[in-house]
C-alpha positions in Angstrom: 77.1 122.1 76.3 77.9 118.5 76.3 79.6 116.7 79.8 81.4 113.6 80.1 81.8 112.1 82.8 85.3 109.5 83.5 84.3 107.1 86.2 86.7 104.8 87.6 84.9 102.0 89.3 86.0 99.3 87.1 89.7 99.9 87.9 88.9 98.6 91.1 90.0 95.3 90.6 92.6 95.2 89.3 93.4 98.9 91.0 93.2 97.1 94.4 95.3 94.4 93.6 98.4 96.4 91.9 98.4 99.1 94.9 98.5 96.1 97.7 101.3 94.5 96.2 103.6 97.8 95.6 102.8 98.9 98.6 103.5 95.5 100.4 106.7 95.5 98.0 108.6 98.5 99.1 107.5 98.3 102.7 108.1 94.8 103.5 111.6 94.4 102.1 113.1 97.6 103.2 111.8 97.2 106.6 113.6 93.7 106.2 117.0 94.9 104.5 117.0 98.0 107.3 115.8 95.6 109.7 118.6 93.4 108.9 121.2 96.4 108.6 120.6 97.6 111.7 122.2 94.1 113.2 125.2 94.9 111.8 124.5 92.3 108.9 127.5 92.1 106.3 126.4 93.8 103.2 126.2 90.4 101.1 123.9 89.0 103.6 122.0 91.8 103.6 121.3 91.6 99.9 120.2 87.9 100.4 117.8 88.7 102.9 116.4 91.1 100.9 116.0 88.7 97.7 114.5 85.7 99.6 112.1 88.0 101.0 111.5 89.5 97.3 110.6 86.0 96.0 108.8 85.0 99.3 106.7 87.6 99.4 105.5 87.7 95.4 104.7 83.9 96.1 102.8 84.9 99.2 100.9 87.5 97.4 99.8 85.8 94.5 98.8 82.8 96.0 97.3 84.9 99.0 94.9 86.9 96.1 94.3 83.9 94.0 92.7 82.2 96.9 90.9 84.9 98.4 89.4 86.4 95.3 88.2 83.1 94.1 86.5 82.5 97.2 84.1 85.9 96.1 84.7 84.6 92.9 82.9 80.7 94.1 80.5 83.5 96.0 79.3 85.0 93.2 78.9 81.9 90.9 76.6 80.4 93.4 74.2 82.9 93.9 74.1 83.4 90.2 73.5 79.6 89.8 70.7 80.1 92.9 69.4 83.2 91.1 68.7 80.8 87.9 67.5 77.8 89.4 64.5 80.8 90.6 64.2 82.8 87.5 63.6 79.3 85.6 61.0 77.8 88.5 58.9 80.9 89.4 60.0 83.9 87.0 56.1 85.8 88.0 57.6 86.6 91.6 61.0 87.5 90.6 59.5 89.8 88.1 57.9 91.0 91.4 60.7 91.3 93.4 62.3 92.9 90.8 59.6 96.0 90.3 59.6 95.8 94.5 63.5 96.9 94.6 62.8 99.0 91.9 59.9 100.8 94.2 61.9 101.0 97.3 63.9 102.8 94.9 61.5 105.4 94.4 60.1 104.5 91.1 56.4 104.3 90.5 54.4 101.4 90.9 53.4 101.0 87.3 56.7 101.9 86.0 58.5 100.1 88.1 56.6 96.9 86.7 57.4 97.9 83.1 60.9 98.3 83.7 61.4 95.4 85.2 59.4 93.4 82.8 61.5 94.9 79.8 65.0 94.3 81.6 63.9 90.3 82.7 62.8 90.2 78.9 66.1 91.9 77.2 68.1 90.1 80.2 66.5 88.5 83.0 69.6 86.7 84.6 72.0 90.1 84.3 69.2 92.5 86.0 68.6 90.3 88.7 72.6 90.1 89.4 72.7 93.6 89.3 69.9 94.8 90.8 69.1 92.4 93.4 72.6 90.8 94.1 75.0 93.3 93.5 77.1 91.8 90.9 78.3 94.2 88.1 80.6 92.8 85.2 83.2 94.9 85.5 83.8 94.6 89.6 83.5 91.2 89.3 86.0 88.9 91.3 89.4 87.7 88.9 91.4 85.5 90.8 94.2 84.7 88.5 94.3 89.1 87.0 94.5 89.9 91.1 97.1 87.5 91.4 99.2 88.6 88.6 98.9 92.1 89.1 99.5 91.5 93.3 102.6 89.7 92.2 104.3 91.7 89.2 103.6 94.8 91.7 105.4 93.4 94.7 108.3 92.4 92.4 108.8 96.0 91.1 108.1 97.2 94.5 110.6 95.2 96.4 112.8 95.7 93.5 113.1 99.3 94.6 114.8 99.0 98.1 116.5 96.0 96.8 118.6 97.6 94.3 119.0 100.8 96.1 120.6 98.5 99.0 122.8 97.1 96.2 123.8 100.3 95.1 125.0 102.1 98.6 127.8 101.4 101.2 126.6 99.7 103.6 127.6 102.0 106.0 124.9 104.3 103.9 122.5 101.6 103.7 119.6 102.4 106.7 119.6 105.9 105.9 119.4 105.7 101.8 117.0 102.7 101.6 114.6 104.9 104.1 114.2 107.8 102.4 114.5 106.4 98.4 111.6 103.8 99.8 109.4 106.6 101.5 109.9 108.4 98.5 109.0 105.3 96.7 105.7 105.2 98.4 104.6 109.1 98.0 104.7 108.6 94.6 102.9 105.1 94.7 100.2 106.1 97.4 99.8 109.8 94.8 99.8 107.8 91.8 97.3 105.1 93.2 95.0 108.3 94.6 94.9 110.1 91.4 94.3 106.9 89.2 91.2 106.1 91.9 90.2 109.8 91.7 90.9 110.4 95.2 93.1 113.2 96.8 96.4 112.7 96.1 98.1 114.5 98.9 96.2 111.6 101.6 97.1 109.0 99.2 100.6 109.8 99.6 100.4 110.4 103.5 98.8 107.7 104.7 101.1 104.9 102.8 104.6 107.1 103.6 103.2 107.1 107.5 102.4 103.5 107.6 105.7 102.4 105.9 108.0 105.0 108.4 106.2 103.1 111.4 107.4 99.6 109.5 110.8 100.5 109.0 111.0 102.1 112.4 109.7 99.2 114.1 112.0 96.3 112.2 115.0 99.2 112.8 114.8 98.9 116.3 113.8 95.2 116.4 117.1 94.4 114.2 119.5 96.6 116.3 118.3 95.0 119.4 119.0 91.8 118.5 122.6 92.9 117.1 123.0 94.5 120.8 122.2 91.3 122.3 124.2 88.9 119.9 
């Protein structure tokens, strides 16, 4: 009976990057338009709060994951370039420390050797960045896909709580913007667990609990300060 298998590793990039910026999204400006409510904000201001921080925030992300992927990105191309600066002086011992990783693996001696001297001479470069480095094609760092996807995700995210808020009386507003938002984030945090292959009921849990303690936190922050002014 035949089996096939559906691994999801290489969604990881771009899996990462789409989950941080919905997740950042709905959290981050309906902490601020509840945050912001709870002063006793008029409703327009309210809704230009929550806009600035929608456009503040997608900037934020996308420059924040184009700069930090390309530094693994400037990582990876170096120790490639360092990798075939060694292949091309002294390609005997990395044959050797090829068949050596290959050992530790626990592959034979002998066999070890011949597989490594048939994968340096079908690829030498691409079986020492696996093998030895770590570098797979299809994990490998994409600045300007991670900042896309981070930024497209916060939009729709923060577009969420932002047109909810839009939508209600303001006199409605904490209390509808909470719930729709932690809604919001079950479904992201179940979706983003079963697209990962993980379990969906934590997925959901862990993002609703983290965005309850946001919204909680900015809540009481912003009725404070509307005490005190």
């Amino acid at each position: 009976m035949s089996h096939h298998e559906v691994h999801r590793s290489h969604r990881i990039g771009w899996l990462r990057a789409a989950v941080l910026g919905a997740n950042d999204g709905i959290v981050s400006t309906a902490s601020l338009i509840i945050g912001v409510a709870a002063a006793h904000t008029a409703h327009a201001d309210i809704l230009l709060a929550g806009v600035a921080g929608l456009v503040a925030g997608a900037m934020s992300m996308a420059a924040g994951e184009y700069v930090s992927v390309s530094s693994q990105s400037d990582t990876e191309k170096a120790d490639l370039e360092l990798e075939k600066h060694s292949l091309a002086d002294d390609i005997e011992f990395e044959r050797q420390e090829l068949a050596a990783i290959y050992e530790e693996r626990g592959i034979d001696s002998d066999l070890a050797k011949k597989v490594a001297e048939q994968l340096m001479a079908h690829d030498s470069l691409g079986a020492h960045a696996r093998d030895e480095l770590g570098i797979f094609e299809s994990v490998r760092a994409r600045p300007v896909q991670a900042a896309f996807s981070s930024a497209g995700t916060f939009t729709i995210g923060a577009a969420l709580p932002l047109l909810t808020a839009w939508a209600v009386p303001v006199t409605q507003l904490i209390p509808v913007v909470a719930v729709l938002s932690l809604t919001f984030l079950a479904v992201l945090g179940g979706l983003a667990a079963r697209t990962g292959g993980a379990s969906v009921t934590i997925g959901a849990v862990r993002v609703t609990f983290w965005g309850a303690l946001a919204m909680g936190l900015t809540a009481a922050v912003g009725r404070w300060f509307g005490v005190v002014a």
